[in-house]
C-alpha positions in Angstrom: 40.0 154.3 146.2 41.2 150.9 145.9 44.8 150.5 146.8 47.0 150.3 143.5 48.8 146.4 142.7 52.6 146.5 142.6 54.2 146.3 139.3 56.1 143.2 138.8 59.4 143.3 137.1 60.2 141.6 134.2 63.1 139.3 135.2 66.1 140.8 133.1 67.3 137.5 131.0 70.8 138.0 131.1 72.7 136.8 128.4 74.7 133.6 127.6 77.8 133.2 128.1 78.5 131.4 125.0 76.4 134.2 122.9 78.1 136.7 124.5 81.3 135.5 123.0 79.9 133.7 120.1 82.8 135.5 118.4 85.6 134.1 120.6 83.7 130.4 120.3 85.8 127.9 118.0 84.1 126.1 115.8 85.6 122.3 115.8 87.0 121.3 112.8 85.3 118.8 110.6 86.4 115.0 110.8 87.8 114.2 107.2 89.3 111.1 106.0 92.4 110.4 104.0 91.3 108.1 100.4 92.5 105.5 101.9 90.5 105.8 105.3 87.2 106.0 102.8 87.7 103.2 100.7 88.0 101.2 103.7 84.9 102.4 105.4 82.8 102.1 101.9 84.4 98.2 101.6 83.2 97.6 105.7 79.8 98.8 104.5 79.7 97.1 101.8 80.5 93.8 103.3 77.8 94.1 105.9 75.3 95.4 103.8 74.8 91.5 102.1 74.8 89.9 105.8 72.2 91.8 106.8 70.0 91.2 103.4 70.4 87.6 103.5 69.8 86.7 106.6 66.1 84.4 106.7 64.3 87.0 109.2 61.7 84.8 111.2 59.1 87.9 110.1 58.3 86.3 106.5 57.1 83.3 108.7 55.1 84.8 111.1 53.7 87.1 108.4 52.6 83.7 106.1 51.3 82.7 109.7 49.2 85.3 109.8 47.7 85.3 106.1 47.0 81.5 106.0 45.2 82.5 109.7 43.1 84.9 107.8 42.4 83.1 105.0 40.9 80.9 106.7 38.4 83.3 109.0 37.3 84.3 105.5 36.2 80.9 104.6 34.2 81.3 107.9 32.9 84.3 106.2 32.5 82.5 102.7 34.5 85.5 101.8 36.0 83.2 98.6 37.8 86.1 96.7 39.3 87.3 100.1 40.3 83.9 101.2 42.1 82.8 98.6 44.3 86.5 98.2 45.6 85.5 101.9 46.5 82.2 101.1 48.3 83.4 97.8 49.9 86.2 100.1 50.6 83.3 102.7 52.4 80.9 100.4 54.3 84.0 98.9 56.2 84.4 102.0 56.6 80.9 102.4 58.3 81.1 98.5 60.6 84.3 100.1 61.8 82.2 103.0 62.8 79.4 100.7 64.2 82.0 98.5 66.6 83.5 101.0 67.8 80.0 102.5 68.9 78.6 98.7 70.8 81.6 98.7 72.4 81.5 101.6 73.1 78.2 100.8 74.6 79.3 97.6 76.9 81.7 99.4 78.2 79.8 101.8 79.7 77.2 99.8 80.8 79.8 97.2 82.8 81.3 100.3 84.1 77.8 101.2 85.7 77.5 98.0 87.1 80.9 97.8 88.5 80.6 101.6 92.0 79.1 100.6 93.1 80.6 97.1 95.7 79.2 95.2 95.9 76.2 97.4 95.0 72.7 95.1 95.3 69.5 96.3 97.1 67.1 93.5 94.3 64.4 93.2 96.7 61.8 92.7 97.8 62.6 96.5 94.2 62.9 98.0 93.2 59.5 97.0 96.9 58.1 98.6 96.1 59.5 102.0 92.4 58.4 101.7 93.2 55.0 100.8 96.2 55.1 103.6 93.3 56.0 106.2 91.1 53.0 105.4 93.8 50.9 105.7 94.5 52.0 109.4 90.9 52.3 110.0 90.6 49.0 109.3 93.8 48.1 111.3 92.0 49.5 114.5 88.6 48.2 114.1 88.6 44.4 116.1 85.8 41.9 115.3 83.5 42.8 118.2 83.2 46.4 117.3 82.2 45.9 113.6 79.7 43.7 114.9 78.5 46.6 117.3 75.8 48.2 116.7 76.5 52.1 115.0 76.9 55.0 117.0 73.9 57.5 117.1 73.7 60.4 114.9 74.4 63.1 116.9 72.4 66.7 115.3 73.4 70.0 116.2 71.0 72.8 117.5 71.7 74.7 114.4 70.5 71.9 112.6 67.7 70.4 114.4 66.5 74.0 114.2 66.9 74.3 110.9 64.6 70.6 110.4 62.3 72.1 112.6 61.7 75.4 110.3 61.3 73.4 107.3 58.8 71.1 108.8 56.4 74.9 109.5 57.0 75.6 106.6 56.2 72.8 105.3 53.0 72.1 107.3 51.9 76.2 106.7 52.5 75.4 103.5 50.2 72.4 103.3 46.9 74.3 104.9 47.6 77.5 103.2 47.2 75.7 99.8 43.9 73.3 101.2 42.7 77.0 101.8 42.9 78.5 98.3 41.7 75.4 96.8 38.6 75.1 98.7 38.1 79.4 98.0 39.2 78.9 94.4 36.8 75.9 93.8 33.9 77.9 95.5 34.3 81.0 93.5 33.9 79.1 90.5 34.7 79.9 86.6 37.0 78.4 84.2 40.5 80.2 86.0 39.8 79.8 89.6 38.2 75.7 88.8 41.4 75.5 87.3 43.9 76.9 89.6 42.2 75.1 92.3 42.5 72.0 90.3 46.5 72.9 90.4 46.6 73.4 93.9 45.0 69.6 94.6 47.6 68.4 92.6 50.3 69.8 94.4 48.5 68.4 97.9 48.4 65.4 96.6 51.9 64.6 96.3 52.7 65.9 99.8 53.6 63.4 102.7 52.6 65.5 106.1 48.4 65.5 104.7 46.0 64.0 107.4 43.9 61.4 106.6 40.2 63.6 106.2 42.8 66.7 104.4 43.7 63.5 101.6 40.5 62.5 101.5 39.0 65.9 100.6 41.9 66.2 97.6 41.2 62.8 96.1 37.7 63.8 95.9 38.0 67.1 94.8 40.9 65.9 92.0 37.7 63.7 90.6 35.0 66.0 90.8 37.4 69.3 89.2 38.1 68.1 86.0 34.5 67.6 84.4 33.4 71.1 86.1 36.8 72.9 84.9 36.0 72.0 81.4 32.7 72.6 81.3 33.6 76.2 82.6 35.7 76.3 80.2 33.4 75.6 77.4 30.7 78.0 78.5 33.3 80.6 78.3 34.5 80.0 75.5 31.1 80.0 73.7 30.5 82.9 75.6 33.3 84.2 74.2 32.0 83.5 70.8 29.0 84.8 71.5 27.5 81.5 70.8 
């Protein structure tokens, strides 16, 4: 006969300590707020709330980026139909970002006037102490430094920053229309002739083109027209069942 195993205990699990007296446990009291305490939570909440809504997130760039990017490996493709969707997707974002800074824009000096309530200026006083500082600017300007050359316009980082942005946008802006163009004029038919027609137009009064991108929209703004009405009257008689 084999020799028998050894039974192995189960290990007793003893209790816990706080289960044990789940009875003597105190529950802690819940946190409540006076009216007062609320209101001013709700108002802090509130005023954040806009901050963080307005603010022009650098993602509605990158995203535009990225469609006007795609667009154009569909015109690799000669995916038309998908080409142009990404460049209309691109130039949406682009329309968001410009959106967002016209109202922050809007907001600011909204704020600017509120900032000082009940504080007016007579008029009659503001133009006595302008006209009292150009007479003692003039009073400490000699000869030689009117004659001077002027000082150079000094541009803050915020600003140059905010040059810089629009000038992306700008140039995004620029390819992501040459792009739905070119796909709208290759798919063909009286809307897409047409819209691509539209979109020359708009090219053509930009100033950051390159001298082969003009080119290509003066030539396309003369060939459009005679193709987008002839589309136009082949669906129409179409239409007509003519």
């Amino acid at each position: 006969m084999s020799a028998s195993r050894p039974v192995r205990e189960r290990p007793v699990v003893k209790p816990d300590a706080a289960a044990e007296g789940a009875d003597d446990v105190e529950t802690p009291a819940a946190v409540t707020f006076t009216a007062e305490e609320e209101a001013d939570l709700v108002k802090e909440s509130n005023d954040k709330r806009p901050r963080q809504m307005n603010c022009s997130s650098p993602r509605d760039y990158e995203l535009a980026v990225l469609k006007c990017n795609v667009s154009a490996c569909h015109l690799k493709l000669e995916e038309w139909k998908e080409a142009a969707d990404t460049a209309t997707a691109s130039l949406d974002g682009l329309d968001r970002i410009g959106k967002k800074e016209t109202k922050q824009l809007a907001e600011g000096s909204a704020k600017d006037k509120d900032s000082i309530p009940g504080e007016e200026k007579d008029v009659g006083a503001e133009e006595e102490e302008k006209e009292e500082e150009d007479v003692v600017e003039e009073e400490i300007i000699s000869t030689g430094a009117a004659k001077a050359a002027p000082l150079p316009i000094t541009i803050s980082p915020e600003e140059e920053a905010k040059k810089k942005r629009e000038e992306d946008v700008k140039r995004i802006r620029a390819k992501a229309l040459m792009r739905r163009a070119r796909a709208r004029s290759e798919l063909g038919g009286w809307r897409n002739l047409a819209g691509a027609e539209e979109d020359y137009k708009i090219l053509a009064q930009m100033d950051n083109l390159g001298p082969s991108d003009r080119k290509i929209v003066m030539v396309q703004l003369r060939l459009l027209p005679p193709r987008t009405k002839a589309a136009q009257e082949a669906e129409t008689a179409e239409m007509w069942g003519n």
